[in-house]
N, C-alpha and C positions, 0 to 999 in steps of 0.2 A: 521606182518601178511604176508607180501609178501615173507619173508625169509620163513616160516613156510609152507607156501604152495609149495616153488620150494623144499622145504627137503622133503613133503610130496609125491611129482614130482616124486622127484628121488628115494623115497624106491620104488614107485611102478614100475619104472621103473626095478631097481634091483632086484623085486620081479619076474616081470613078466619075466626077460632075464634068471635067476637061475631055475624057474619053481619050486622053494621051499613052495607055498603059495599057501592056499586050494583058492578054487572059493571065497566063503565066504567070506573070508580075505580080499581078493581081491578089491571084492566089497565093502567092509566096508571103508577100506582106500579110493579109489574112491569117494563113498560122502564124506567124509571128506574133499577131497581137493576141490571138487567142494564146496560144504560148505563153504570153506576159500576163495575159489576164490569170490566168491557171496559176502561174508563180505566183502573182499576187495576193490571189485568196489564199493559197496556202499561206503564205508568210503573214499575210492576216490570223488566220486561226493560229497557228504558231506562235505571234505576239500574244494573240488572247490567250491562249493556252500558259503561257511563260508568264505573262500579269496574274492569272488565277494562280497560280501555284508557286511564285513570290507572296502574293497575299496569303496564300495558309501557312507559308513556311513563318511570316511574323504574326500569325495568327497564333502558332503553335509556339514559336520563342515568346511569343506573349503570358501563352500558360504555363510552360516550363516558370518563367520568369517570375510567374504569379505564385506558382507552385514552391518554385525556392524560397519563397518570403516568407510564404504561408507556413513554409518546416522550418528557417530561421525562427519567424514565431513561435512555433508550438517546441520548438526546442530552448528556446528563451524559456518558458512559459514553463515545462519541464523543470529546467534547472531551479527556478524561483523555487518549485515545490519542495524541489528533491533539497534544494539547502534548507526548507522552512522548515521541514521533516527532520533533517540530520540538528536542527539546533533545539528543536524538540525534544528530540530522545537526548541529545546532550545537557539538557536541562533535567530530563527525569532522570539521569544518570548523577546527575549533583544531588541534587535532591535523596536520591537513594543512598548516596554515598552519605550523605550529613547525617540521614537519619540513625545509620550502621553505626558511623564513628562517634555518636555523641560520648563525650567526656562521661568519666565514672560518677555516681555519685547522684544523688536523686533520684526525681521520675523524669517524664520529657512533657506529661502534661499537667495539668490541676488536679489537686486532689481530688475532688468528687469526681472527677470524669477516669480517672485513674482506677479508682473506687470500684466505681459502676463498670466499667471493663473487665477489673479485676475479677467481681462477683459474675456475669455472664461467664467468663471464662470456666470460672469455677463451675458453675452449672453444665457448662459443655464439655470435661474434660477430654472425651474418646475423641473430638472434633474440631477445638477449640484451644492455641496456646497465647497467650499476654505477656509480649514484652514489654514493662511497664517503664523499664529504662531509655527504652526508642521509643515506647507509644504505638506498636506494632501490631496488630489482630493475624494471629498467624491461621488459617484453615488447613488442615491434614486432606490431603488429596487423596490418600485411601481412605475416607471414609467421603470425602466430598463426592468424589467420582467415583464410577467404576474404573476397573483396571483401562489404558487405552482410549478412555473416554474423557469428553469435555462437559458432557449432562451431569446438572448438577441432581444430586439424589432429593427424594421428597427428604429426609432428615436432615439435610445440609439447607433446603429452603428453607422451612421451616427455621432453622437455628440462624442462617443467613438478617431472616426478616427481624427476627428479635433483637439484633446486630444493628440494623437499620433503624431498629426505633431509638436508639442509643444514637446513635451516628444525627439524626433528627432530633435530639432533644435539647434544649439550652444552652446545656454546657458543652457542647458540642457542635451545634448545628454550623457554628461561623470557621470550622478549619477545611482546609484542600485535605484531599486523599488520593493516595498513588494506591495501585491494584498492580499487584507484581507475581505474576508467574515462575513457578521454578520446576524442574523437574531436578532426578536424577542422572547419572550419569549411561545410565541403559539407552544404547541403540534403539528406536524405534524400527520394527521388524515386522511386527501383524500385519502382514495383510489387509485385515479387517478393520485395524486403526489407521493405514494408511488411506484406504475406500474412503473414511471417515471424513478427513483433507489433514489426519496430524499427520504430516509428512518427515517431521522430523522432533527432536524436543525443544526445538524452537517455534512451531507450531502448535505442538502442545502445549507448550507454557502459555504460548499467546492468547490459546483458544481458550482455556482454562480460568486466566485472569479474566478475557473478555466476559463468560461466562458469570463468575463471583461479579463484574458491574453490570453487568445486565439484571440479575437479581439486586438488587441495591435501585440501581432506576425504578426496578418494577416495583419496589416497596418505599417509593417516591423522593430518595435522597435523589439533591437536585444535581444531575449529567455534568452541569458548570466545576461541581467540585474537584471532579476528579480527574486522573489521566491512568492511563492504563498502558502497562509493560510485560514482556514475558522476556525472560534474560535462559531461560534454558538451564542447562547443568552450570552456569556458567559464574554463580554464585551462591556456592553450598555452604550451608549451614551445619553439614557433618562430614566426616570421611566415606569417600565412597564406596572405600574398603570393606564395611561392614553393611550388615543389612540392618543394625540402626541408624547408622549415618545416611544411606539410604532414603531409609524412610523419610527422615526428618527435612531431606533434602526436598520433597515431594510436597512442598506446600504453595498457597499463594496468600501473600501477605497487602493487607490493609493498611499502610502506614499512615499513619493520622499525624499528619505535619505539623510544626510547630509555627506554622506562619497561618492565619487566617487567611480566609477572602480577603478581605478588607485592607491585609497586610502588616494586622497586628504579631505579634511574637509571645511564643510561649516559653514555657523555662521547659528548660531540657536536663537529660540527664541520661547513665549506664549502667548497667546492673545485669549480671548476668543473664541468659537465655534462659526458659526452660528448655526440657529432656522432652524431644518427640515419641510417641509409640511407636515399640519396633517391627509392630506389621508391615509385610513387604505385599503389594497390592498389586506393582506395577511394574516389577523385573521381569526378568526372561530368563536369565542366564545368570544360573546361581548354584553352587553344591546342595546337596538333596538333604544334607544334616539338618538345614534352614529352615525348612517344614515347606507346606505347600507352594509354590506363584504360580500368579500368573500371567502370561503374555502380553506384555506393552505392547 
């Protein structure tokens, strides 16, 4: 079109220097080139217009493109956690599980360390029970917490830190420790415990254990040692049927494993449980011969 309009240029040019070409004619060729000129810059801004907005269209498949990678990535990245997490808890799951099933017959640690657990417990009795055959520090969650609650009481710290100085001392200081929540099997309902963020008794438990190692850090047993679990109703230590199986169900256990840091091994052993006290602290929903509760 641009050739077509300078040929057009140039007959009128030719026309008009010759003086061979009526007025008419003249004028006729005239609009024509303006005509063509007027096509032309349209079709001009047109192309430019069509070039600009090809450019954003692979400006924009560029971020899309950039964008898909970037969640390719962060979903990659994702899954890495989400398996490094599931073999975590599959590992605190063995571990719990060895500690439960040791074979009958002994203790599961040394005798002085045995000893000295033994005697603490003994001091603690309302708060405090010693599985000496697993090596287990069991805490009563009615007397650790309030009903519904993860705050640990000034008399659970306090008994807690005495705990830690044991857990800190020689015969002790070089084993792992798992921190294991448990509840009962009572629906969580309050309201006021659910405000709280225990939204269910998987929450509780969790929040509960985290709680008993947060105390433990604070009275400077070293965070490396341990790992921390809340398994819910979902491993009870009594029938749910009563309100002392219940209670007993309502604890969070310190298990002191039989592998060191280091990786050394201890002698292990089984021997019955103690008998939980059968204060119920933290039901809801219970027949009224049972004496007072109150509201998980």
């Amino acid at each position: 079109m641009a050739r077509m309009v300078k040929v057009i240029a140039t007959s009128l040019l030719g026309l008009a220097v010759s003086g061979c070409v009526t007025q008419e004619k003249y004028n006729a060729l005239k609009l024509d080139r303006d005509g063509l000129a007027e096509q032309l810059s349209r079709s001009q801004n047109e192309s430019s217009s069509a070039r600009a907005e090809a450019d954003s269209f692979k400006a924009q498949l560029a971020s899309i493109m950039n964008g898909m990678n970037g969640k390719h990535a962060l979903s990659g990245n994702l899954a890495q956690q989400v398996a490094a997490l599931q073999a975590q808890l599959d590992d605190a799951n063995r571990r719990y599980a060895e500690a439960i099933n040791r074979p009958a017959g002994g203790t599961a640690l040394p005798a002085p360390l045995t000893n000295e657990l033994q005697a603490f417990a003994n001091q603690n009795p309302d708060l405090v029970d010693f599985d000496a055959a697993r090596g287990i520090v069991k805490f009563k969650s009615d007397v650790t917490f309030a009903s519904g609650d993860a705050a640990v009481t000034p008399k659970a710290k306090e008994v807690i830190s005495r705990f830690a100085t044991i857990l800190n001392s020689p015969t002790a200081s070089g084993y792992e420790l798992m921190v294991a929540g448990h509840t009962d099997n009572t629906r969580v309902s309050n309201p006021e415990t659910i405000k709280k963020g225990h939204q269910d008794n998987w929450y509780l438990s969790s929040h509960r254990a985290i709680a008993v190692a947060g105390e433990l850090r604070g009275a400077s047993v070293n965070p490396q040692r341990f790992g921390v679990v809340g398994y819910a109703d979902q491993r009870p230590a009594g029938s749910n049927n009563s309100e002392n199986g219940k209670a007993a169900n309502r604890r969070v256990e310190v298990l002191i494993l039989p592998t060191t840091v280091r990786g050394n091994t201890a002698t292990a052993g089984v021997s019955a449980p103690k008998k939980v006290a059968a204060q119920n602290k933290d039901t809801q929903n219970a027949s009224v011969d049972k004496g007072p509760l109150l509201n998980k």
